[in-house]
Structure formats: structure tokens, C-alpha cells
C-alpha positions in Angstrom: 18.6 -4.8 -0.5 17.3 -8.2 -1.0 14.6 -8.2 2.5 15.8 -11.7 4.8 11.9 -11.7 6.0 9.5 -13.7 5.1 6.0 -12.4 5.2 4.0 -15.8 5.1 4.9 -16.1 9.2 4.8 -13.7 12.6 8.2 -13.4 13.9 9.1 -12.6 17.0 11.5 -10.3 18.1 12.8 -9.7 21.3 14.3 -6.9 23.6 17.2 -8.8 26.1 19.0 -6.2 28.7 22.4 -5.9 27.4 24.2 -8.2 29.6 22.2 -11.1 28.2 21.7 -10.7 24.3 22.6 -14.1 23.3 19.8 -15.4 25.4 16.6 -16.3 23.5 17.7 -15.3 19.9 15.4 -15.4 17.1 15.6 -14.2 13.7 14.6 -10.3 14.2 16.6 -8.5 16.3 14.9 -5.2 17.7 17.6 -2.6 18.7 17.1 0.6 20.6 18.7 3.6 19.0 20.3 4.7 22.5 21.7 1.7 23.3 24.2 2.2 20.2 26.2 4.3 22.0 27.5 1.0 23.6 30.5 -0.9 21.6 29.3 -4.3 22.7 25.6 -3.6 21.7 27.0 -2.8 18.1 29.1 -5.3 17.8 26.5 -7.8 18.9 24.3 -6.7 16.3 26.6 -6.3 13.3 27.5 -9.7 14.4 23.4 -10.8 13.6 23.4 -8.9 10.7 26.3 -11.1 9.3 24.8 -14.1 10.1 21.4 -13.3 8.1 18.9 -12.3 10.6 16.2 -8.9 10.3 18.0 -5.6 11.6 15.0 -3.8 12.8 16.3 -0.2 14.7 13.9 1.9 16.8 13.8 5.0 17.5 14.0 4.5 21.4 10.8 6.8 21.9 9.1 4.3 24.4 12.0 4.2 27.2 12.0 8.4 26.6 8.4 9.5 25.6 9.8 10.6 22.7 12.1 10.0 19.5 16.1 10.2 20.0 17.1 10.3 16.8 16.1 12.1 13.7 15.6 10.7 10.8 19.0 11.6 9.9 20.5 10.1 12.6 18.6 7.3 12.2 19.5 6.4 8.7 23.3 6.9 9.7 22.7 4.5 12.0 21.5 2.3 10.1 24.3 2.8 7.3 26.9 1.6 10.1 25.1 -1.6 11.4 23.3 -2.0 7.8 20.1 -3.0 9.3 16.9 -3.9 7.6 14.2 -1.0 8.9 14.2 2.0 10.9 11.2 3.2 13.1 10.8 6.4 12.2 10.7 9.5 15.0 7.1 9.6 16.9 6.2 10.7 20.2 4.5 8.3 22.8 0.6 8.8 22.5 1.3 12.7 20.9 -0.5 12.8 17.9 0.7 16.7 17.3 4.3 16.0 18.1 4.7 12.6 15.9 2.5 14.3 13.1 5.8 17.1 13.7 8.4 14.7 13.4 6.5 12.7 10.6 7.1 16.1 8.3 10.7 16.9 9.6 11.5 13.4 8.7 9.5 13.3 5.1 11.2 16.7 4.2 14.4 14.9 4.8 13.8 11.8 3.0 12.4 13.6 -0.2 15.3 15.5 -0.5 17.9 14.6 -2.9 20.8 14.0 0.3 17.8 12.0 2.0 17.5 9.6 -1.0 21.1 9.2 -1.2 21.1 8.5 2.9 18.7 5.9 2.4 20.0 4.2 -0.7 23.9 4.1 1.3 21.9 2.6 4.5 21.1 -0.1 2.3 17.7 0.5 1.3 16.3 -0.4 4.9 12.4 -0.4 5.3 10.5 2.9 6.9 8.0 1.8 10.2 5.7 4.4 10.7 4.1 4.2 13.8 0.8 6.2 14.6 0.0 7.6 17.9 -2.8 9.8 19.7 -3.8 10.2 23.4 -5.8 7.0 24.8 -6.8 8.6 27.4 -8.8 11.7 25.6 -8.9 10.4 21.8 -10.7 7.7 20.3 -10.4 5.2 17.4 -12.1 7.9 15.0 -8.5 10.0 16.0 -6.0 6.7 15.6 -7.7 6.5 12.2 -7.6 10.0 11.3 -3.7 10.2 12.0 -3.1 6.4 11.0 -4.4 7.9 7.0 -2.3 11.3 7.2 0.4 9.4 8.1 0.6 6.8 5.8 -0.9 9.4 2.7 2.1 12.0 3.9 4.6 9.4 3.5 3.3 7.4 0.0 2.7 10.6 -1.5 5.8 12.6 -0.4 7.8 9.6 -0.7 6.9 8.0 -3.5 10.2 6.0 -4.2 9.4 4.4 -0.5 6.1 2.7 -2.0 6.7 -1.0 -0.7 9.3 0.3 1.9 6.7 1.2 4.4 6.0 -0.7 7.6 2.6 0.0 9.5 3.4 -0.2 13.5 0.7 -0.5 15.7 2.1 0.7 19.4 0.8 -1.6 22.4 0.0 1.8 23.7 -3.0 1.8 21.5 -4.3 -1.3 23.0 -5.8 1.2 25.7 -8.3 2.7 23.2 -12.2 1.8 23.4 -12.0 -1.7 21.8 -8.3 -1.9 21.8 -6.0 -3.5 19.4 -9.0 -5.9 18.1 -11.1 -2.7 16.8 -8.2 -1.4 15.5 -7.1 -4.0 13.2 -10.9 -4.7 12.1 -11.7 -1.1 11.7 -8.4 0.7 10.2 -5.4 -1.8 9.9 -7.9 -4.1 7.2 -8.9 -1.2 5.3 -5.3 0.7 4.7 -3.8 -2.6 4.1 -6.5 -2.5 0.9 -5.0 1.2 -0.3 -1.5 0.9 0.7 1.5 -1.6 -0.2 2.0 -2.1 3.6 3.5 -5.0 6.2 2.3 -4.6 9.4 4.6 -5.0 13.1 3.2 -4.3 16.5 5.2 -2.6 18.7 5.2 -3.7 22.5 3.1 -6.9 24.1 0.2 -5.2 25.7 -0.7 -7.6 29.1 -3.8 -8.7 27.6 -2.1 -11.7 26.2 -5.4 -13.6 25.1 -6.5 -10.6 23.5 -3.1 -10.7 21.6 -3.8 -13.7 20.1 -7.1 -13.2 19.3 -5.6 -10.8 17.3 -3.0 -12.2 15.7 -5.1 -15.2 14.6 -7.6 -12.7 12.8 -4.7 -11.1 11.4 -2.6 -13.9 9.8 -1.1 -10.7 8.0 0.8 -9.3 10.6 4.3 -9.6 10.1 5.8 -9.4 13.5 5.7 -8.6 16.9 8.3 -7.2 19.4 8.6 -7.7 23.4 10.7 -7.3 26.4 8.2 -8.9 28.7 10.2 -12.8 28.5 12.8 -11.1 30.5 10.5 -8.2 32.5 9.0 -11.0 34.0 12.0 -13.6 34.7 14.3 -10.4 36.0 10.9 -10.2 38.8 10.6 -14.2 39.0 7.3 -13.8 36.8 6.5 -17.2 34.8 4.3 -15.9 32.3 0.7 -17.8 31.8 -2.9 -17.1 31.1 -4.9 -15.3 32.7 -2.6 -12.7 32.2 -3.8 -9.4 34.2 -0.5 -9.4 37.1 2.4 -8.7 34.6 5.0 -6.4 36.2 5.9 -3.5 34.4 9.7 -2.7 32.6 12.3 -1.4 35.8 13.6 1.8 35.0 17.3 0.1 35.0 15.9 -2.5 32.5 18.7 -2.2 29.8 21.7 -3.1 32.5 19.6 -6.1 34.2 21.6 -8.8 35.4 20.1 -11.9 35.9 21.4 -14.8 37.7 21.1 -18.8 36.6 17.7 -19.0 37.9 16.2 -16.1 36.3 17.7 -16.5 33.1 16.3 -19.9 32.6 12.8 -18.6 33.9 14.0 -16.2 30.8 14.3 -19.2 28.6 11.0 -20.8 29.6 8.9 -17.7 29.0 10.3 -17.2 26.0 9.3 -20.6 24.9 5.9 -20.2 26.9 5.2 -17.3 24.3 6.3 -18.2 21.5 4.5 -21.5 21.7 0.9 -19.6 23.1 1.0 -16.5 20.7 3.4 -17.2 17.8 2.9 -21.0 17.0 -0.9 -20.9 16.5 -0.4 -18.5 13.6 2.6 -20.4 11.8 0.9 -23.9 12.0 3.0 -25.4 9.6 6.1 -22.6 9.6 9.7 -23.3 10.2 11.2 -22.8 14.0 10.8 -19.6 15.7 14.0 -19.7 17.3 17.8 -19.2 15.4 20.5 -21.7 15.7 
């Protein structure tokens, strides 16, 4: 597959409830394996995919705590829709259980049916996506898993060299020192041993932290959120300082909004891209698709 990504700019994808996809596109889609159940979801998507944008598919783990696919399913998925990466299975901050799934899913993939799976999904990239406990681990246990990981799935793997996608959960934002630490402490320094892009999976709330970040990290590839539309669906406008933003409603997949909301959507949408996104592409081409 020939990737429709460049890596000299941070895209932006989004995460729109399902009545509104259409609003805010960009040129990454983000889709949530559970919402594929839904014909119009697909459809919507397939529809992208024809018109040259980046297919990335999760797993769905952060609206269930944990993966609902295998890499299996996944990857037959993602030979349907033809999209461009999968998020392999992990478990929100379970370092034991993601570690689990990362060895049910490399047994898979080194097998000779997995190869052939991944080959008929069109090649798609692999985001591996490192977790522990905030709460009870440090950054000396993020590291410790982020290595394993990424050395269980070069060296099982080996035909995935340059497939693999380090994701960095928002989640992980709540460790001593945060995202910033991370990406100066581990993130640099695997980047150096393995042929890796980096996403970042969720928009933690510290948003000037974010882009402190992402303007040390000019390498970072891109960066998904739902938080444009968390916010409108609550009449949030989003700004700086940033410490008030309400949290995803459990029923945020069916949200409809009305006029108003929808182009308090819009502005937010603009509003971030223009604060976290633009600063790092100074010279890049528009965010947003035609």
C-alpha cells in the first residue's frame, strides 16, 4: 500500500458522534471498531477511503476499558473498509492485560494465515499503544513496557519493520511529568532504535502542555480528539486556560446537536487546529479536506 500520509506535518484527526461525520473533516479519519457494526458508519468511511484520506481503525478500548476486537478481527475489518492502520488490542492503563493481548496478537501476525490477513487488508500500519497504571506506576514502568512492546513486535514481526506506529495514550499524561517527560525521556530515545511514527491517542485537558509538546516534538505524526464536539455538545468554547473541560457523555456516539452547537462544533474545531496544529506546520498545507 502506497501510505496517503505525509510525515513532514501533525494531522489532526477527529472523533464526530455519528449523526454528524461530515462536520469538521480532515484528512485522517479515526474510527472506532464498535461503531462498525453500523451501515452508515461504514459506508461513511469507505466513502473517505475513496476519496484519498488516512483510514486509521481503533480498537475501541477507551469507550470499554478494554480491546473489542482481536487482532483478527481487527485485520478483517480493516480488509472490508481497506484502511490505512489498526490500533492493536491493549487494555486502558493494564500493563499485564495489554502485555496479554500484545502476545495473542504477535502469535497471530507471525503466523503464516496472519501474514496473509495482513497482506489482503492492504498492508495497513500496526499502532502499538503502551499502557501501565498512572495511579501506582511510574515513568521507569511506561518505559519498561513501552521497550517490550515495541522489541516483541520488531523482533517477532520482523516483516512489520517500518509498519509500526508508536501511540502515546492521553491516559499517560497523568504520570509524574506527564506527556512532556515522556517524550523527552522514552519517545526520543526509541525513535533512535526503532523505524517508528509516532500518534497520540486522546487530547489530555492540559492543552498548553499539548503544545508544548508537540512543538518539542516536530516528529509526531498525529493527534486524535473528540473534545471539538465534547465541548460544543455541553456549549463549551474551548480556550486557554484550559483546566474546566467537560468530560465525553456516556451516549457520546448518538449525540445530536442542533444549529447552535454544531457551529460552536465548527469554531472549536478551528480554535484547535489553529492553537495546537498550526504552530507546528508553519508553512504546511490546510488542515482541513475539501
Amino acid at each position: 500500500m502506497t501510505c496517503r500520509l505525509s510525515v513532514d506535518m501533525t494531522q489532526l484527526a477527529l472523533i464526530p458522534p455519528m449523526p454528524h461525520l461530515d462536520l469538521g473533516i480532515t484528512n485522517m479519519q479515526f474510527m472506532l471498531a464498535h461503531l462498525c457494526e453500523e451501515p452508515r458508519y461504514l459506508k461513511f468511511y469507505r466513502e473517505r477511503n475513496l476519496k484519498g484520506d488516512f483510514l486509521l481503525l481503533d480498537n475501541s478500548a477507551y469507550e470499554f476499558d478494554d480491546s473489542q476486537r482481536t487482532m483478527s478481527q481487527l485485520l478483517a475489518l480493516g480488509y472490508y473498509i481497506q484502511v490505512d492502520e489498526i490500533v492493536a488490542p491493549d487494555a486502558i492503563c493494564h500493563e499485564r492485560f495489554t502485555y496479554a493481548h500484545a502476545l495473542d496478537s504477535v502469535a497471530f501476525m507471525s503466523s503464516t494465515a496472519g501474514q496473509h490477513a495482513w497482506k489482503r487488508a492492504g498492508s495497513p500500519r500496526i499502532m502499538v499503544v503502551p499502557q501501565v497504571d498512572p495511579d501506582t506506576q511510574g515513568i521507569d514502568g511506561y518505559t519498561r513496557i513501552t521497550r517490550m512492546l515495541m522489541e516483541t513486535w520488531h523482533y517477532t514481526c520482523p516483516y512489520l519493520q517500518g509498519y509500526i506506529t508508536l501511540g502515546v495514550s492521553k491516559n499517560m499524561d497523568r504520570l509524574s511529568g506527564g506527556w512532556l517527560l515522556i517524550f523527552r525521556e522514552v519517545v526520543r530515545e526509541l525513535i533512535k532504535e526503532f523505524p517508528v511514527q509516532v500518534h497520540t491517542l486522546g487530547l489530555p485537558h492540559r492543552l498548553t502542555q499539548v503544545r508544548k509538546v508537540l512543538r518539542e516534538n516536530p516528529f509526531i505524526r498525529s493527534i486524535d480528539t473528540a473534545q471539538p464536539y465534547v465541548s460544543a455538545i455541553q456549549g463549551y468554547p474551548m480556550q486557554v486556560p484550559d483546566d474546566s473541560y467537560p468530560a465525553r457523555l456516556a451516549d457520546y456516539a448518538t449525540a445530536e446537536l442542533d444549529e447552535d452547537h454544531q457551529e460552536l462544533a465548527l469554531r472549536n474545531i478551528a480554535w484547535l487546529i489553529e492553537y495546537l496544529i498550526t504552530p507546528v506546520n508553519e508553512n504546511a498545507p490546510a488542515v482541513l479536506a475539501e
